[in-house]
Structures are given as C-alpha cells and as structure tokens.
Backbone as JSON Lines, residues from 0, in Angstrom:
{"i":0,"aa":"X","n":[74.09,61.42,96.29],"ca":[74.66,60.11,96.41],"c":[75.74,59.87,95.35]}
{"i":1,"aa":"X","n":[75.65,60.0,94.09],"ca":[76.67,60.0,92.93],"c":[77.56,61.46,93.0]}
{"i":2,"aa":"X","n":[77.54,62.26,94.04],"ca":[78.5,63.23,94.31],"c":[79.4,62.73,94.98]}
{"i":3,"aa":"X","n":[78.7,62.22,96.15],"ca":[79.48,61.62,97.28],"c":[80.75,60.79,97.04]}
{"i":4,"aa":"X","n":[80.44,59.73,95.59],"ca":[80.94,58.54,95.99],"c":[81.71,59.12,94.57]}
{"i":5,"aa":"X","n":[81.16,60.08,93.79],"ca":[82.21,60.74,92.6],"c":[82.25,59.58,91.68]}
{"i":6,"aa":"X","n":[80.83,59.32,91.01],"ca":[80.11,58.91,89.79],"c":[79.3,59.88,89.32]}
{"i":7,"aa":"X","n":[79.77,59.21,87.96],"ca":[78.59,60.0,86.92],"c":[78.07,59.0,86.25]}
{"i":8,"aa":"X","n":[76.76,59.6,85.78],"ca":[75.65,58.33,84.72],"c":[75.26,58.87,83.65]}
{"i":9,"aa":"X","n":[75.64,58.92,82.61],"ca":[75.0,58.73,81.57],"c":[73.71,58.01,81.2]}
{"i":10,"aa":"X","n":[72.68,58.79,80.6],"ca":[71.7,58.13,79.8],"c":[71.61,58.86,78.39]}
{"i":11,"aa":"X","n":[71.69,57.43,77.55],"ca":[72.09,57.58,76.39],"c":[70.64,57.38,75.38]}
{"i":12,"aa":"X","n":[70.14,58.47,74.38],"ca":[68.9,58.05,74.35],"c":[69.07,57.74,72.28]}
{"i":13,"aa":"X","n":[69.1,56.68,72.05],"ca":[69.25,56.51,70.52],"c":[68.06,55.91,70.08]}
{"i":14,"aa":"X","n":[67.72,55.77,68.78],"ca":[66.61,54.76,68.25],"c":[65.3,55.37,67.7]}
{"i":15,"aa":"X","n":[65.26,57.14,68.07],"ca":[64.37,57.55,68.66],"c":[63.28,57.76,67.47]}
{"i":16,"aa":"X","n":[63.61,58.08,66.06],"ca":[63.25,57.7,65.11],"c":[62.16,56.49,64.86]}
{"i":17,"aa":"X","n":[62.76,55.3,65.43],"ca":[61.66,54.15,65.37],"c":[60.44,54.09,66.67]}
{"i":18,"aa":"X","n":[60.83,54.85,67.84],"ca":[59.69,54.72,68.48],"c":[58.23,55.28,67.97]}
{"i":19,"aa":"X","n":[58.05,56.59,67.23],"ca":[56.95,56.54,67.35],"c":[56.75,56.77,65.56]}
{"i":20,"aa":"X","n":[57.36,55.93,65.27],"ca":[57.32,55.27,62.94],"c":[55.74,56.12,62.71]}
{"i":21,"aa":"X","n":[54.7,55.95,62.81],"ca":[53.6,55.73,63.34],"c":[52.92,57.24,62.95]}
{"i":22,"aa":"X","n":[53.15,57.92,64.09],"ca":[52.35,59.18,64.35],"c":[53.16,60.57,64.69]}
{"i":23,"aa":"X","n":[53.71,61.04,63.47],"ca":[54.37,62.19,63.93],"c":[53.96,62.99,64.93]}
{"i":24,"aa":"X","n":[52.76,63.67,65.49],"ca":[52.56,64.44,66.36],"c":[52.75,63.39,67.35]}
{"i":25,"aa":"X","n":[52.78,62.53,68.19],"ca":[52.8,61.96,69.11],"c":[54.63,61.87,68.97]}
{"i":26,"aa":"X","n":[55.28,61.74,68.05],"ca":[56.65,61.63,67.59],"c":[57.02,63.07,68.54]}
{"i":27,"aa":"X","n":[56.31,64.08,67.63],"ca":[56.6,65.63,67.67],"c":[56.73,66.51,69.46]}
{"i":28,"aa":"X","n":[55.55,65.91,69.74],"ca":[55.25,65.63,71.25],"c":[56.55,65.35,72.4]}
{"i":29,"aa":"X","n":[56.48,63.86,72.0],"ca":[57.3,63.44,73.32],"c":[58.52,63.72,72.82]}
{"i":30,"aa":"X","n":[58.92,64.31,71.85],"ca":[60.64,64.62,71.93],"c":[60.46,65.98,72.58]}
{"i":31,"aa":"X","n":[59.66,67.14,71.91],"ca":[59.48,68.61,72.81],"c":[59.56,67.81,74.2]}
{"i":32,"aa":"X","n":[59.4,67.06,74.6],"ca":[59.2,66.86,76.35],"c":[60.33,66.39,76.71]}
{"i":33,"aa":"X","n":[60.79,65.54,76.14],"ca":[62.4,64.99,76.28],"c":[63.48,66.57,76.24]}
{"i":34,"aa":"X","n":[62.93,67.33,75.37],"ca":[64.03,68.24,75.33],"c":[63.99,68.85,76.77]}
{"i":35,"aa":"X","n":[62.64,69.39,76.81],"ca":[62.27,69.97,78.47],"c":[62.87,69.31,79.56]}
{"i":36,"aa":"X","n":[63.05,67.88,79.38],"ca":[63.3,67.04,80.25],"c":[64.88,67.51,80.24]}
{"i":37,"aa":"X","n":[65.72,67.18,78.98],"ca":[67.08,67.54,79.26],"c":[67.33,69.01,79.66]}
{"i":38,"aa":"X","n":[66.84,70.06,79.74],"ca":[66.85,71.21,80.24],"c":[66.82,71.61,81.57]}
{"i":39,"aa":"X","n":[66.2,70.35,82.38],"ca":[65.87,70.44,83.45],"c":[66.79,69.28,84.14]}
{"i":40,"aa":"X","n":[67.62,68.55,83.51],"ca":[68.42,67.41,83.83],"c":[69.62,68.33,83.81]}
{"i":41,"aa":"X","n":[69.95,68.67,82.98],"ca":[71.45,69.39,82.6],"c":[72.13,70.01,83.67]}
{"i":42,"aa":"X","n":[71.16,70.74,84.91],"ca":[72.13,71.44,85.97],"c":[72.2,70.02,86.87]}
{"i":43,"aa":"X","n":[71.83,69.16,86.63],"ca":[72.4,67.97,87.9],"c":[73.74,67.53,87.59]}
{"i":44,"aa":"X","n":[74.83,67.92,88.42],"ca":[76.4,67.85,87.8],"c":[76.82,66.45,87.67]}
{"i":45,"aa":"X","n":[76.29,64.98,88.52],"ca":[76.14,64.08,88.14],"c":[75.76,63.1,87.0]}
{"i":46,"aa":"X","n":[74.52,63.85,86.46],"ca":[73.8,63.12,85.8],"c":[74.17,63.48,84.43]}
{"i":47,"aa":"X","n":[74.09,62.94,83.31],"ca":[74.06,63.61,81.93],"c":[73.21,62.74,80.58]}
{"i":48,"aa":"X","n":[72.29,63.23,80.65],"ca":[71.36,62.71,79.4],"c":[71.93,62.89,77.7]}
{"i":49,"aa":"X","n":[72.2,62.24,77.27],"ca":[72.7,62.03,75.8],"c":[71.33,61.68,75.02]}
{"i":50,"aa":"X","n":[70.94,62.7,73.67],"ca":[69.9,62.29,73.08],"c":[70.65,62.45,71.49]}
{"i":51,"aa":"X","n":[70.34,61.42,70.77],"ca":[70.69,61.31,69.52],"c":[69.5,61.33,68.5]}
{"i":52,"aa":"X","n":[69.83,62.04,67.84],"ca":[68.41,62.13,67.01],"c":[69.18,62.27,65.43]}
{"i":53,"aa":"X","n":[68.04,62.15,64.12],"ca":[68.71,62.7,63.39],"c":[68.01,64.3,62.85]}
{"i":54,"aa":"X","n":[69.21,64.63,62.16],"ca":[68.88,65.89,61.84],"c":[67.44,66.15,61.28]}
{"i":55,"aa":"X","n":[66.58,65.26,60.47],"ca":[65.43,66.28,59.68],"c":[64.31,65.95,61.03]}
{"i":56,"aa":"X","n":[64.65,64.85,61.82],"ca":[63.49,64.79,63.2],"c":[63.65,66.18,63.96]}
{"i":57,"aa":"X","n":[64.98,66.66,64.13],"ca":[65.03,67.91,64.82],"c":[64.48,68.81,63.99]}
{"i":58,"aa":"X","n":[64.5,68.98,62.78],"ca":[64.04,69.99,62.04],"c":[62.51,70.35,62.56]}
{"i":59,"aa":"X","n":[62.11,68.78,61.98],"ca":[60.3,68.75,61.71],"c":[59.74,69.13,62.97]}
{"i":60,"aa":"X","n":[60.7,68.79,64.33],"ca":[60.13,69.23,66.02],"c":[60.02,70.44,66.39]}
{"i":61,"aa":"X","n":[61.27,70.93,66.02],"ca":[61.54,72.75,66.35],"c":[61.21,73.72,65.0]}
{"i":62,"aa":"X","n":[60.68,73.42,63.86],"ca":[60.19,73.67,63.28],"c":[58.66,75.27,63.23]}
{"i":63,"aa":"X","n":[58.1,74.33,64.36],"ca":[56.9,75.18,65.28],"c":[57.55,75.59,65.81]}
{"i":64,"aa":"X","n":[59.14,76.19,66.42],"ca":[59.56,76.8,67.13],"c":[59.43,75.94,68.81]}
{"i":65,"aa":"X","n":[59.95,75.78,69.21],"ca":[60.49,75.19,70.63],"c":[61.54,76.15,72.01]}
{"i":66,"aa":"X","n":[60.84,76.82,72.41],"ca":[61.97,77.96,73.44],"c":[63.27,76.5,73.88]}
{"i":67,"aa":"X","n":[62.75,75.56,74.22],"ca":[63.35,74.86,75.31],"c":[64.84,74.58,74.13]}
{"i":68,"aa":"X","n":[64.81,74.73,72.99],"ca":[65.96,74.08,72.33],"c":[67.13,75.03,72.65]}
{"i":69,"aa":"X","n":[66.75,76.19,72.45],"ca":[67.92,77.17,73.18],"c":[68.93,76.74,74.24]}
{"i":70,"aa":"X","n":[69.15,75.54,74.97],"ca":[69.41,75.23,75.6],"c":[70.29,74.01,75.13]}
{"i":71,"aa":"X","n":[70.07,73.91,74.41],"ca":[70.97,73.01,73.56],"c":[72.08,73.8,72.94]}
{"i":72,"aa":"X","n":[73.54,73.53,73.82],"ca":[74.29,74.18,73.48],"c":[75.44,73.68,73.13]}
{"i":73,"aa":"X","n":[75.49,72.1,72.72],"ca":[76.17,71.59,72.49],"c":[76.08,70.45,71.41]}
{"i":74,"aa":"X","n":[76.21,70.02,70.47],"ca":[75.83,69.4,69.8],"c":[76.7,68.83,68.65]}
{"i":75,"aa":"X","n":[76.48,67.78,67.79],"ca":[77.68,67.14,67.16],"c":[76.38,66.71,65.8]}
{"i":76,"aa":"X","n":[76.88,66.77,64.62],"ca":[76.1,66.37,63.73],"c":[77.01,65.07,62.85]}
{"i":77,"aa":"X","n":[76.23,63.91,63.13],"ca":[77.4,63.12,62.7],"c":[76.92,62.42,60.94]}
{"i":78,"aa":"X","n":[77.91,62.21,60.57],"ca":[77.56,61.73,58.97],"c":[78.0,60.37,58.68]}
C-alpha cells in the first residue's frame, strides 16, 4: 500500500534510556528485541525504523554479545 501510492514512514524511536530507569535487564531485554525487530523491518523498502540510543546503553546491551547488531550498518554517533 505505501509502495503503491510512493510513501515512506518513518518510526522514530528516542527516550529510550528513560523507559525502563528501573531495571536494566528488562532495559537489556527489550532493546535486544527492538534490535531483532529492526533487522527484520529493514528489508521493507517502505518502512524505516530510526532507533536512538545513547552510546554506553549500546555498550551495556551488546556487551553479552548480540548476533542481531551486525546488522546495524549504519549509524551516526552524535555529541
């Protein structure tokens, strides 16, 4: 349907830091799944998921090692 009519959507994912303040493994968790998630979003030529994170959250996630980050092949580190 967004081929057809020749749109694209962005989802832009910021903040992500304050969702889970709380409980790092539950933190640690649903971002590994978000990444999976953008891995599996990325071949839809329509769609494009934007996730902003900061750098030591990515550290502390892929840290344990994460296959799915490999896939992240694009990225901007902003200061």
């Amino acid at each position: 349907m967004l081929e057809e009519k020749k749109l694209a959507v962005w989802v832009l994912l910021d903040r992500l830091d304050v969702a889970f303040v709380e409980n790092h493994e539950l933190e640690a968790n649903a971002l590994r799944a978000l990444v999976r998630a953008y891995a599996d979003i990325r071949n839809l030529g329509h769609l494009s998921l934007k996730i902003f994170l900061r750098e030591d959250i990515w550290k502390r996630i892929t840290e344990q090692g994460l296959r799915e980050a490999s896939h992240i092949v694009r990225y901007v580190i902003l200061d």
